[in-house]
C-alpha positions in Angstrom: 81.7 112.7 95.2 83.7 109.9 95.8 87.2 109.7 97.4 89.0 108.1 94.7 88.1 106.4 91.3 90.9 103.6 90.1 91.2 103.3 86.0 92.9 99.9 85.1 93.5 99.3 81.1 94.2 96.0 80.2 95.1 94.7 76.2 95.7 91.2 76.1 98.8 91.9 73.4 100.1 94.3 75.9 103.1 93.7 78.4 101.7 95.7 81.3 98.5 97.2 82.6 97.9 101.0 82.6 96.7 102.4 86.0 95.5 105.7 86.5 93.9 106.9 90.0 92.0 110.0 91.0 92.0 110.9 94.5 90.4 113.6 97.2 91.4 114.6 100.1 89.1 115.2 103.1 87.5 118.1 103.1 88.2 119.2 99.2 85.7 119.1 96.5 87.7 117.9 93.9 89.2 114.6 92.0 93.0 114.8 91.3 95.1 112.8 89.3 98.0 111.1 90.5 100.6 110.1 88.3 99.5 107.1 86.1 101.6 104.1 86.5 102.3 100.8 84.9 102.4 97.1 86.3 104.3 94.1 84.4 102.4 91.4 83.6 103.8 88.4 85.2 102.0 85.1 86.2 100.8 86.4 89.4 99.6 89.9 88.1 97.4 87.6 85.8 96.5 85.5 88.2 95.4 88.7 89.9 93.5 90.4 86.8 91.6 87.2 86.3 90.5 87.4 89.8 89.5 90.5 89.4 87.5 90.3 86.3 86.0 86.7 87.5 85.0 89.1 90.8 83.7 92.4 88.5 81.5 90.3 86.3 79.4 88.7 88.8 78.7 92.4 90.0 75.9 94.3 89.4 76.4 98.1 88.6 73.8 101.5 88.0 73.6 102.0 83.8 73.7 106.0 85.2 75.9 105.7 88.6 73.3 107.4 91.0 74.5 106.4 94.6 77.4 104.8 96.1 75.6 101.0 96.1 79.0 99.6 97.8 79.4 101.8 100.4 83.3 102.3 99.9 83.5 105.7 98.7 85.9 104.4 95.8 84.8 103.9 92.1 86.4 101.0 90.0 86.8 101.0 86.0 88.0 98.3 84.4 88.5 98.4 80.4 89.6 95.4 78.3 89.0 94.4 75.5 85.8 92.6 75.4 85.0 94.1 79.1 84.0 97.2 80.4 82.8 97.7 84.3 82.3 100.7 85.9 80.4 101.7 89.5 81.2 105.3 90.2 80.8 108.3 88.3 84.3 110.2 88.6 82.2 113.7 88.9 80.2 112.1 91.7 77.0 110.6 92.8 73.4 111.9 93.6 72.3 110.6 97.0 69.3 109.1 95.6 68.0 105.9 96.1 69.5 103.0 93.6 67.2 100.7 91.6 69.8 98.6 91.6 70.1 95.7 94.9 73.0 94.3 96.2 73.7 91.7 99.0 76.0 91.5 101.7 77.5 89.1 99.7 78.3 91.8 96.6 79.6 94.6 99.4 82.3 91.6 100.3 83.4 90.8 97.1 83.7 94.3 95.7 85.9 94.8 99.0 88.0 92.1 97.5 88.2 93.6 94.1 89.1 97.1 96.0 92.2 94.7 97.4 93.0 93.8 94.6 93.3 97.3 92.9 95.4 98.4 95.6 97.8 95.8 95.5 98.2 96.3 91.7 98.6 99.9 92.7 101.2 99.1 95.5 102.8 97.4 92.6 102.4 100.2 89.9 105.5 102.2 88.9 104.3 105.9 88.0 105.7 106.6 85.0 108.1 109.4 84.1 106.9 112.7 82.7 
């Protein structure tokens, strides 16, 4: 099971992005969900989506998420409108072998993409209840 899976919604009509994280502490077997939180768009916010799209579709992921291919112990999911990307299921992996290759290369840019994330989610204000 991984230790956190990020959600980011995007809708190009839309004022902000809609971020919703699930986290687990050490040593618990379960995914909770912290408060979902919003992000203005602004110039650099889009510069950063575009990054991280650009990043996210150059990437390969598992059609059936069996195994952590990144290594980071943290799922992304990106939805947009014409884009979906996903490489972690929330409910966890198998420790199987993947099918699926990457390179050294893919490991460093999803660790950019993972920045990314959490400065949109440094960014983020949770929204109220």
């Amino acid at each position: 099971m991984p230790s956190a899976v990020h959600s980011l919604s995007f809708n190009s009509t839309s004022p902000e992005i809609a971020l919703s994280s699930h986290t687990r502490a050490d040593g618990t077997p379960n995914l909770l969900s912290e408060a979902r939180k919003t992000v203005p768009i602004t110039a650099d916010t889009e510069a950063l989506l575009d990054r991280l799209q650009t990043i996210l579709r150059k990437l390969p992921t598992e059609t059936h998420p069996r195994c952590d291919i990144y290594q980071k112990d943290t799922g992304i999911l990106w939805q947009s409108e014409d884009f979906t990307w996903i490489n972690a299921a929330p409910e966890g992996c198998n420790q199987m072998e993947s099918e699926v290759v990457v390179t050294q290369q893919d490991r460093e840019a999803f660790n950019e993409a993972l920045q990314i994330v959490e400065t949109l989610l440094q960014r983020g204000v949770a929204e109220q209840m």
